[in-house]
VMD Tcl script that draws the C-alpha trace (Angstrom):
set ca {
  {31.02 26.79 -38.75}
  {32.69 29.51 -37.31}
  {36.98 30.43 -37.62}
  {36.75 29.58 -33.71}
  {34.86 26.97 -33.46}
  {37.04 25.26 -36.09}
  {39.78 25.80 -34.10}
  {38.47 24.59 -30.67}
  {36.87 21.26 -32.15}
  {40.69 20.89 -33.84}
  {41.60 21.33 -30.28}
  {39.19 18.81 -28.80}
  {39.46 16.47 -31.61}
  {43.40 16.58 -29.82}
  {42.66 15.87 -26.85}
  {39.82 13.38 -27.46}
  {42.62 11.31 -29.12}
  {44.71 11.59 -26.15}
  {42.67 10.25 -24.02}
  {41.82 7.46 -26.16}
  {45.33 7.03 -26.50}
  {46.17 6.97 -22.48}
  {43.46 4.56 -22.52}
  {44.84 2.00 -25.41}
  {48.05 1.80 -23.63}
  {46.30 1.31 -20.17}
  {44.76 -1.63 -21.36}
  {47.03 -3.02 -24.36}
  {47.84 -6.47 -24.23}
  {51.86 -6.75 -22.88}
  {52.72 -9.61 -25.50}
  {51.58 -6.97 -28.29}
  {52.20 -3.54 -27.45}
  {51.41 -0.50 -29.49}
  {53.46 0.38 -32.66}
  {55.03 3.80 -31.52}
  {55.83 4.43 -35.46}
  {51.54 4.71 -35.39}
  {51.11 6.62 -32.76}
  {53.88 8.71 -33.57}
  {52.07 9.32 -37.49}
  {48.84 9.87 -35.69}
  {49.78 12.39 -32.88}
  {51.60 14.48 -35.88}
  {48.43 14.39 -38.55}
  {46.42 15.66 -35.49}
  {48.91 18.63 -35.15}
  {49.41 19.35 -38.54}
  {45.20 19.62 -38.70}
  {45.38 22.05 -35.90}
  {48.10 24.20 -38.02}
  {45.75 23.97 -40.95}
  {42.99 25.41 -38.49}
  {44.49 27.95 -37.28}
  {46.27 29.01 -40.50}
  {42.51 28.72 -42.10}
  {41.31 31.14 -38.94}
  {44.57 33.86 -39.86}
  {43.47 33.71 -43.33}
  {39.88 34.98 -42.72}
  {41.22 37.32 -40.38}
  {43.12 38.73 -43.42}
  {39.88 38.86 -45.50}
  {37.86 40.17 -43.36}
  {40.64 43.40 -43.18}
  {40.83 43.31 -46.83}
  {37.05 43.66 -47.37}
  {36.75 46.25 -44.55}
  {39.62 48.12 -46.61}
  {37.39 47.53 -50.29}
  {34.40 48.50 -48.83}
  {35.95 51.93 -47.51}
  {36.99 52.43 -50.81}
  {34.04 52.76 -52.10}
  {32.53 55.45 -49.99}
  {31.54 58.36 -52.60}
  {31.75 56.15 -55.47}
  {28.70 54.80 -57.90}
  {27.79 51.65 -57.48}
  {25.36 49.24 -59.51}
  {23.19 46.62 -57.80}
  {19.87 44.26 -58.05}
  {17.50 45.95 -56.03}
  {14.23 45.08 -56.25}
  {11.53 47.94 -58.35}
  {8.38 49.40 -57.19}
  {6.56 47.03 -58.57}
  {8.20 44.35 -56.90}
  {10.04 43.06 -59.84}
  {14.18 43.08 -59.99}
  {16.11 45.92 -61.49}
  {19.48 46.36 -61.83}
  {19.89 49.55 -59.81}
  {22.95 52.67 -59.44}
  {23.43 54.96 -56.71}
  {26.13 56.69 -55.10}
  {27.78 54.69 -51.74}
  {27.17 56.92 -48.55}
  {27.95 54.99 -46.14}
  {29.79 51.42 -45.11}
  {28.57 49.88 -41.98}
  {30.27 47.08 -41.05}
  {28.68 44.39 -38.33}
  {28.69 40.81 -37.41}
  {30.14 38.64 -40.86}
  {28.91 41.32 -43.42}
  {29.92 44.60 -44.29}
  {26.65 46.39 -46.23}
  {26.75 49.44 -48.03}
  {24.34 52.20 -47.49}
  {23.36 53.37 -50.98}
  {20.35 55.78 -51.52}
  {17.44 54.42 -49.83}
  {19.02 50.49 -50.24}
  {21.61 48.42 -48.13}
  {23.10 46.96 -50.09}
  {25.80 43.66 -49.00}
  {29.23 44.03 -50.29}
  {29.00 40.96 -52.41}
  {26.46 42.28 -54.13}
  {27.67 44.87 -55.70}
  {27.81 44.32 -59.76}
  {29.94 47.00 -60.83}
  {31.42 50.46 -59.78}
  {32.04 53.78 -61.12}
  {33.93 56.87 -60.25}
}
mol new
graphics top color blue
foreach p $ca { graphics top sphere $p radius 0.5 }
foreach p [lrange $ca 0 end-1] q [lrange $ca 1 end] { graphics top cylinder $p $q radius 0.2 }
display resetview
């Protein structure tokens, strides 16, 4: 699930409850009417979720800058990696990072005649 999405089902999770809500005390029965001490707790542990969803969406903003600022880093340095051998088998393999291309939720690395994803990077040299 996307950062986004997260934070819009938060927000229709909200007002789903609302309306449920509006409805209860449409039809609640006069002689017992709704605790407002509930409803009160409920409405708040709704908007404290939303908080946590939209602190959880800031946060992977915050990553995603960081990694974008790692990655760069890199650029002219050695990197090692698992790339995969001529005869098909796995290797663990070193070249020198010429590139960073950063797109959609990954940033790769353009090393040699590999891509290689950020994440997979074992180890790095000067």
């Amino acid at each position: 699930m996307s950062q986004t999405n997260a934070v819009s089902s938060a927000s229709e999770l909200q007002m789903d409850f609302m309306k449920l809500l509006v409805t209860q005390l449409q039809n609640q029965n006069p002689l017992e009417p709704m605790d407002n001490q509930d409803m009160a707790a409920q409405l708040a542990q709704f908007s404290q979720l939303q908080q946590l969803e939209n602190m959880n969406s800031s946060f992977g903003q915050v990553l995603k800058a960081v990694q974008t600022d790692y990655a760069g880093s890199l650029m002219g340095k050695d990197v090692s990696f698992v790339g995969t051998a001529s005869d098909g088998t796995l290797e663990t393999k070193t070249g020198r990072v010429e590139e960073v291309v950063l797109g959609g939720d990954d940033i790769t690395l353009l090393v040699g005649n590999y891509q290689v994803r950020l994440a997979d990077v074992l180890s790095i040299r000067d």
